[in-house]
Biopython code that builds the backbone (N, CA, C, O; Angstrom):
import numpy as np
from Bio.PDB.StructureBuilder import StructureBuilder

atoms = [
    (1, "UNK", "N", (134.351, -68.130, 166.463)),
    (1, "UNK", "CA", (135.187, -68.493, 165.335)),
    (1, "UNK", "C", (135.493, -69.987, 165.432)),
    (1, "UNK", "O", (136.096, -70.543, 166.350)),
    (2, "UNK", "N", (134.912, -70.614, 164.192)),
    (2, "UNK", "CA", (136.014, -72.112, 164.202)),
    (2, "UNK", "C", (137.293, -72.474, 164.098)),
    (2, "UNK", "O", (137.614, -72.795, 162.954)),
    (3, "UNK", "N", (137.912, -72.515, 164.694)),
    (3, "UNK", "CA", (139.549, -72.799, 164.556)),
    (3, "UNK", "C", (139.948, -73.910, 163.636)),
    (3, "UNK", "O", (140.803, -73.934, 162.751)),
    (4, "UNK", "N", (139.056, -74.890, 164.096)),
    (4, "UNK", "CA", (139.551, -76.280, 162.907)),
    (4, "UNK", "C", (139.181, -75.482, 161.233)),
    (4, "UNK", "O", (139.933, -75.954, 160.380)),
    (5, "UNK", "N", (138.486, -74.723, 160.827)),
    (5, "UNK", "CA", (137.901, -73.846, 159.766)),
    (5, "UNK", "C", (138.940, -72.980, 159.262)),
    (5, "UNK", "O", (139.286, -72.733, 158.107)),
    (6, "UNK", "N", (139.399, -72.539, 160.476)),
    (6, "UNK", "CA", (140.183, -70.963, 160.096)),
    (6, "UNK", "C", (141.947, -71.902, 159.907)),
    (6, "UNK", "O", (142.861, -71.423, 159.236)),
    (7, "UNK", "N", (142.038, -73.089, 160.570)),
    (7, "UNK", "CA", (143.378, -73.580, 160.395)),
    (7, "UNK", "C", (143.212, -73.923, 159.111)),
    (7, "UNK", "O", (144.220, -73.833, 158.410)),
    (8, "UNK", "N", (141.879, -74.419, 158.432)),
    (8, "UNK", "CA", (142.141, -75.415, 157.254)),
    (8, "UNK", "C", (142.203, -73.871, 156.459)),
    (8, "UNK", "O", (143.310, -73.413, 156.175)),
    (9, "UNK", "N", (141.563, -73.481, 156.287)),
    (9, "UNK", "CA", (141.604, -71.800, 155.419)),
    (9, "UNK", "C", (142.600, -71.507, 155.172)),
    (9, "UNK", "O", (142.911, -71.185, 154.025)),
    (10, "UNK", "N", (143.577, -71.523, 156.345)),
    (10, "UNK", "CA", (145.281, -71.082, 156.344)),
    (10, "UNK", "C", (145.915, -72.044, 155.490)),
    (10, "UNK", "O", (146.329, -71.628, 154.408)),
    (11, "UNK", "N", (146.060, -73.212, 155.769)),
    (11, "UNK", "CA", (146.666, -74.281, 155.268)),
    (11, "UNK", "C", (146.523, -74.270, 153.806)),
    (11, "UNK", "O", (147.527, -74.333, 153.097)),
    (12, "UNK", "N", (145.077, -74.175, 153.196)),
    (12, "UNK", "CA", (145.145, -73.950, 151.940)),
    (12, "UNK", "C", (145.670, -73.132, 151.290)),
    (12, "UNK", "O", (146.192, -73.355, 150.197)),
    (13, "UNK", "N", (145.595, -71.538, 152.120)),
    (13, "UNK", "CA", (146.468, -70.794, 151.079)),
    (13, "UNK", "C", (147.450, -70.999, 151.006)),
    (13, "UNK", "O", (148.076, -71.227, 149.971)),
    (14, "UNK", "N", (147.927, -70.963, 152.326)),
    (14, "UNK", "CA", (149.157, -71.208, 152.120)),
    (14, "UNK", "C", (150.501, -72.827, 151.346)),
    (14, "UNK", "O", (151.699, -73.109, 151.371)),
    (15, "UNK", "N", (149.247, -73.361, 150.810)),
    (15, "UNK", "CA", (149.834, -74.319, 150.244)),
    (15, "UNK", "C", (149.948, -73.711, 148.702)),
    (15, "UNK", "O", (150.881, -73.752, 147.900)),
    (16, "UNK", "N", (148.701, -73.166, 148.619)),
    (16, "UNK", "CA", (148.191, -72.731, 147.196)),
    (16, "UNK", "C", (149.539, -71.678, 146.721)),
    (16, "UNK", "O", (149.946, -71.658, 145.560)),
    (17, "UNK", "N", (150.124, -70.848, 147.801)),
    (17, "UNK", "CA", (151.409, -69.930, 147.648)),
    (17, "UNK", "C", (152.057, -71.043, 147.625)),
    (17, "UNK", "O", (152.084, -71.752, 146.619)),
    (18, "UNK", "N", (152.617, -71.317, 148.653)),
    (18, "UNK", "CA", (153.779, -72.425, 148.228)),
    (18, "UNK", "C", (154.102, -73.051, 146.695)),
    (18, "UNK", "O", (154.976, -72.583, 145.965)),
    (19, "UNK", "N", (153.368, -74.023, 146.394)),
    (19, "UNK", "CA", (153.244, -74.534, 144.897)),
    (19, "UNK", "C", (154.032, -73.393, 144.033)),
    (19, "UNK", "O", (155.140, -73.142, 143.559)),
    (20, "UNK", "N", (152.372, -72.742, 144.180)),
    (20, "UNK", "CA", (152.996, -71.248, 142.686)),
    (20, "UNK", "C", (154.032, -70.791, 142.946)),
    (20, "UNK", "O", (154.866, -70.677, 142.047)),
    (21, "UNK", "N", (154.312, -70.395, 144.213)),
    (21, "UNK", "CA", (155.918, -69.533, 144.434)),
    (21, "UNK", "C", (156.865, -70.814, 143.942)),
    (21, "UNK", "O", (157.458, -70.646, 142.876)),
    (22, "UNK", "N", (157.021, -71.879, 144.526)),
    (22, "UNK", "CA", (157.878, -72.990, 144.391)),
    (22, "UNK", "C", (158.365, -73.048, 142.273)),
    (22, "UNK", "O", (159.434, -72.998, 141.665)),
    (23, "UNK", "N", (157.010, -73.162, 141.876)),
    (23, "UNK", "CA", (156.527, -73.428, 140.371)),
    (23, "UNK", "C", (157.288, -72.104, 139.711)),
    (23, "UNK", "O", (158.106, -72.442, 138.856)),
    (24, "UNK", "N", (157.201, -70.770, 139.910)),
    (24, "UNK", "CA", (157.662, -69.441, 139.711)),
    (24, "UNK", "C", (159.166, -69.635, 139.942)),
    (24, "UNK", "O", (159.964, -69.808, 139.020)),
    (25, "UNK", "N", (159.570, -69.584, 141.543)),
    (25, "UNK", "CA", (161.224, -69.365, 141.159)),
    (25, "UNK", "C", (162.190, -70.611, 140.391)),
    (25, "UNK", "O", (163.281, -70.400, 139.861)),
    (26, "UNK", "N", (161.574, -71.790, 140.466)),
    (26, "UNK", "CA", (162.358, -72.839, 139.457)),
    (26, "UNK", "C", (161.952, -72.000, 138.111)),
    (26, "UNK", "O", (162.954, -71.585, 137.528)),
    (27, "UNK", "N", (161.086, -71.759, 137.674)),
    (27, "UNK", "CA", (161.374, -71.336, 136.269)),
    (27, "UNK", "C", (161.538, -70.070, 135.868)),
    (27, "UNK", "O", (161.207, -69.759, 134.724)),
    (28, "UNK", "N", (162.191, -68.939, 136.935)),
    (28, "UNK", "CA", (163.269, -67.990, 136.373)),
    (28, "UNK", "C", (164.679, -68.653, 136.740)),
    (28, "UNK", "O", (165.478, -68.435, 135.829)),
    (29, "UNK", "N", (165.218, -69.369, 137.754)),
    (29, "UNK", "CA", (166.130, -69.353, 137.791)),
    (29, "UNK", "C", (166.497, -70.786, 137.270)),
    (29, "UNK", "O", (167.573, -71.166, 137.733)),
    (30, "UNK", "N", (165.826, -71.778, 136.339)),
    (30, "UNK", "CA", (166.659, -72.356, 135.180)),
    (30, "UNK", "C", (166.611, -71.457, 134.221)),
    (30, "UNK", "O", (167.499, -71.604, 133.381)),
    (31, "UNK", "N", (165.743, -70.399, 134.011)),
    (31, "UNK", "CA", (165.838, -69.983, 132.913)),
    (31, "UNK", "C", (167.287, -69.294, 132.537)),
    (31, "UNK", "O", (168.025, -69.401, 131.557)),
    (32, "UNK", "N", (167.372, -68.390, 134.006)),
    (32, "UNK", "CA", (168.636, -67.402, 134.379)),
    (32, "UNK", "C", (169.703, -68.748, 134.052)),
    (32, "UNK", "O", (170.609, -68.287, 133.358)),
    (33, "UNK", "N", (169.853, -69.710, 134.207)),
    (33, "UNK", "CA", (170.899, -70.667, 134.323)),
    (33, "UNK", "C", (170.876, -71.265, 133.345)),
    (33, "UNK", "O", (171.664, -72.210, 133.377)),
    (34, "UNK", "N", (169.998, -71.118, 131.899)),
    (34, "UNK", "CA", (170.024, -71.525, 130.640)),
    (34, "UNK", "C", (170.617, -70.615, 129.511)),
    (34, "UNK", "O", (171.040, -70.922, 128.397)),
    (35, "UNK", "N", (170.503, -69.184, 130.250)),
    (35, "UNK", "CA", (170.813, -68.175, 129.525)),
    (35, "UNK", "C", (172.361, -68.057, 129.502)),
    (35, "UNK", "O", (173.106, -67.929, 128.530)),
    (36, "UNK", "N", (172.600, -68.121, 130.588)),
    (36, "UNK", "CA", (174.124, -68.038, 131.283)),
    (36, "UNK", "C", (173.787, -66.566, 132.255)),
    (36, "UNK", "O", (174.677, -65.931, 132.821)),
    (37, "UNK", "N", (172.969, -66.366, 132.277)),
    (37, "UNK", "CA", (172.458, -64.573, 133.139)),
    (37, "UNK", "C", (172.688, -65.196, 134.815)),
    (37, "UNK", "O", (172.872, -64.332, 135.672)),
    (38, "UNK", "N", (172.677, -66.595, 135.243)),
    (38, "UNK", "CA", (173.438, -66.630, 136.337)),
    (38, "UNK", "C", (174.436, -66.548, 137.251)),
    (38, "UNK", "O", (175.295, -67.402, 137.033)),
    (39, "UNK", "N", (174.692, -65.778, 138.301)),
    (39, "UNK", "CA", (175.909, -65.182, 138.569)),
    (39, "UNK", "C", (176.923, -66.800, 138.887)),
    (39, "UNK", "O", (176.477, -67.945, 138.828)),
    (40, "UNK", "N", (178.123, -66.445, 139.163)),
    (40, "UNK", "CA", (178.552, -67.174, 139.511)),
    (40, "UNK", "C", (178.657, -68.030, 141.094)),
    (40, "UNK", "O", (179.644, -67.795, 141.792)),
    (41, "UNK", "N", (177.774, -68.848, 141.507)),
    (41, "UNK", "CA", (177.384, -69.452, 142.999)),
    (41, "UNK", "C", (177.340, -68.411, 143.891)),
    (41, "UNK", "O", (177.642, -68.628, 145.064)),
    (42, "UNK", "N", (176.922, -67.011, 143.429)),
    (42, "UNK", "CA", (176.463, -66.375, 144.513)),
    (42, "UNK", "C", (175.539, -66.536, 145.063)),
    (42, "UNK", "O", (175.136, -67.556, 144.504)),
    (43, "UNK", "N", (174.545, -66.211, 146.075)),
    (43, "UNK", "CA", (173.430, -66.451, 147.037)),
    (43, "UNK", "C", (172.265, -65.322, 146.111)),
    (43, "UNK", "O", (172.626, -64.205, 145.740)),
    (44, "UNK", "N", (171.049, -65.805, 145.891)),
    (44, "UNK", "CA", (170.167, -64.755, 145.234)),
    (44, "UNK", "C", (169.303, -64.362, 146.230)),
    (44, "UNK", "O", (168.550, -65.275, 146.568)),
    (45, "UNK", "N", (169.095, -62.996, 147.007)),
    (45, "UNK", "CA", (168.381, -62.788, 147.820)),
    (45, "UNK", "C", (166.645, -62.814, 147.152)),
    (45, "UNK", "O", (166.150, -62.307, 146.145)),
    (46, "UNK", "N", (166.409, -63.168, 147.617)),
    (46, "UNK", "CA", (164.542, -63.873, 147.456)),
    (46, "UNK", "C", (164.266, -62.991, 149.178)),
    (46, "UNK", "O", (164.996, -62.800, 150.150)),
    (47, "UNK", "N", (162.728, -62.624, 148.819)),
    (47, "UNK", "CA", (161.875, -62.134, 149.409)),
    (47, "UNK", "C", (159.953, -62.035, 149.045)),
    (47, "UNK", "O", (159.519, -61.969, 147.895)),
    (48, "UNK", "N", (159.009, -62.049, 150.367)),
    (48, "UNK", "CA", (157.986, -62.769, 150.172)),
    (48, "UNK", "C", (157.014, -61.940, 150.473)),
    (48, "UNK", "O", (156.483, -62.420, 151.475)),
    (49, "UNK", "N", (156.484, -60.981, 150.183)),
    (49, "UNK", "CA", (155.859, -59.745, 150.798)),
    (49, "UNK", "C", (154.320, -60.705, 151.424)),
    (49, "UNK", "O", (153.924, -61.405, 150.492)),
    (50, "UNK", "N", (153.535, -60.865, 152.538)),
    (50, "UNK", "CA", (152.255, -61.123, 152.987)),
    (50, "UNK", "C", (151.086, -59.949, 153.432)),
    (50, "UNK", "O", (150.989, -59.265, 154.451)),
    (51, "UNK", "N", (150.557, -60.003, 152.658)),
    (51, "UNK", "CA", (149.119, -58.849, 153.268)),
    (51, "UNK", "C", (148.324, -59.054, 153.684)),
    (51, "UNK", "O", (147.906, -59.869, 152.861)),
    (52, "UNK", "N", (147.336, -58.993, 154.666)),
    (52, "UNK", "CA", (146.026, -58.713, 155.281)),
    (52, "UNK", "C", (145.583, -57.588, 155.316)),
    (52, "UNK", "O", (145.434, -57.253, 156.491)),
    (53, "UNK", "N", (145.191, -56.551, 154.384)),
    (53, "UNK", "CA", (144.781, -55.316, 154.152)),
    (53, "UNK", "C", (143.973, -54.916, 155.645)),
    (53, "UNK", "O", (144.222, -54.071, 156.506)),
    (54, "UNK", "N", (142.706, -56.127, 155.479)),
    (54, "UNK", "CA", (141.274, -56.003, 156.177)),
    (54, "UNK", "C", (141.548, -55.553, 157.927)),
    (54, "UNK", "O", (140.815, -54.891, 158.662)),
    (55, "UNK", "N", (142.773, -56.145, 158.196)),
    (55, "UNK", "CA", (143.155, -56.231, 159.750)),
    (55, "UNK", "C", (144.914, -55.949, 159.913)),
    (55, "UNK", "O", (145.738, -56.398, 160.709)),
    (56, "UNK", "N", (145.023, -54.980, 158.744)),
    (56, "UNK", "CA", (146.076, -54.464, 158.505)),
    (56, "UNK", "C", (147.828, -55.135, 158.879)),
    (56, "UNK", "O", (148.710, -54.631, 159.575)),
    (57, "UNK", "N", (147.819, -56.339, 158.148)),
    (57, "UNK", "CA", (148.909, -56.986, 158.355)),
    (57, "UNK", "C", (149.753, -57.031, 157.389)),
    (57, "UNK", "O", (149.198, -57.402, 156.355)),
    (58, "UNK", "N", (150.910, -56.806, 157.258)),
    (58, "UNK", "CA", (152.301, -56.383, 156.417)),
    (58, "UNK", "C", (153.375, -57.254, 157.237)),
    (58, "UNK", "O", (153.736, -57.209, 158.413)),
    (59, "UNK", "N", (153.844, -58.298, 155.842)),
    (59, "UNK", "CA", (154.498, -58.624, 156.532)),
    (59, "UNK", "C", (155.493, -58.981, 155.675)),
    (59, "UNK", "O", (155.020, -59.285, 154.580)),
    (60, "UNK", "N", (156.986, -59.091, 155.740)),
    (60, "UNK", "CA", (158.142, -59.469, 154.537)),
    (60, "UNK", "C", (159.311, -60.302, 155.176)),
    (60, "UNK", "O", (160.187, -59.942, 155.963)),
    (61, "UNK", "N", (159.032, -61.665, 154.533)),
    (61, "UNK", "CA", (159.554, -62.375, 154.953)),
    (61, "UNK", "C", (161.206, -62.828, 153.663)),
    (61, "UNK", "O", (161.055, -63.592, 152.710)),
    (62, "UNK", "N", (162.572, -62.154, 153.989)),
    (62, "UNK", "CA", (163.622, -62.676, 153.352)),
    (62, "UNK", "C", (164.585, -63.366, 153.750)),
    (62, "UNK", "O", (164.839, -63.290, 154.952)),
    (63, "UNK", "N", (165.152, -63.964, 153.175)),
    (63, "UNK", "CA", (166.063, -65.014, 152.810)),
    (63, "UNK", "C", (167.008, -64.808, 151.637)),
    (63, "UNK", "O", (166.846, -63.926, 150.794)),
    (64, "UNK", "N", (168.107, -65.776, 151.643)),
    (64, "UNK", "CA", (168.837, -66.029, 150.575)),
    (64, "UNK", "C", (168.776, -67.689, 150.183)),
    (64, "UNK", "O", (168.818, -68.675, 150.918)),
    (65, "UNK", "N", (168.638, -67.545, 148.455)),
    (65, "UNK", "CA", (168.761, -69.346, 147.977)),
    (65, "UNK", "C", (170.118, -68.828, 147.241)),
    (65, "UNK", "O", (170.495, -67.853, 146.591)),
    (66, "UNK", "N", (170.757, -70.374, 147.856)),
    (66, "UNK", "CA", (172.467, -70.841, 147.510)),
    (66, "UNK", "C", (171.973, -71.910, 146.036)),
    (66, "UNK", "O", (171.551, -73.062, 146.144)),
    (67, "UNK", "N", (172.150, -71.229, 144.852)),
    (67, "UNK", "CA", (171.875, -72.088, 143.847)),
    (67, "UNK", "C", (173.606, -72.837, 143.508)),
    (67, "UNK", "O", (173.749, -73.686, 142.628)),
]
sb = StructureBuilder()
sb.init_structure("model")
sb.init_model(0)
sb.init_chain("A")
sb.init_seg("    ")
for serial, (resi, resn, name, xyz) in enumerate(atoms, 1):
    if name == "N":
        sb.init_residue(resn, " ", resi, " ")
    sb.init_atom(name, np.array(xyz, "f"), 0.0, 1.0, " ", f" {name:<3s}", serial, name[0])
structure = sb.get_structure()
């Protein structure tokens, strides 16, 4: 296995998620905050589900964002 290969492989997706996820929750939660459907400075629990079907990896990564 190439490692310098399999790091850059990683790196891309995971940039490629980043972006879109990043791009996705700004535009529900101005939307939620245009509507007025935002709670008041509560914490919105966010969560990130990761799969590797092939080599059976499950993985869920949560958090809370303080808007």
């Amino acid at each position: 296995m190439d490692e310098e290969q399999l790091n850059q492989q990683i790196r891309k997706f995971l940039k490629k998620v980043g972006v879109t996820s990043q791009r996705e929750l700004e535009r529900v939660i101005r939307a939620a905050a245009d509507s007025g459907e935002l709670g008041s400075g509560k914490p919105l629990a966010v969560s990130m589900h990761l799969s590797l079907p092939a080599l059976g990896l499950e993985l869920d990564v949560e958090d809370e964002l303080d808007v």
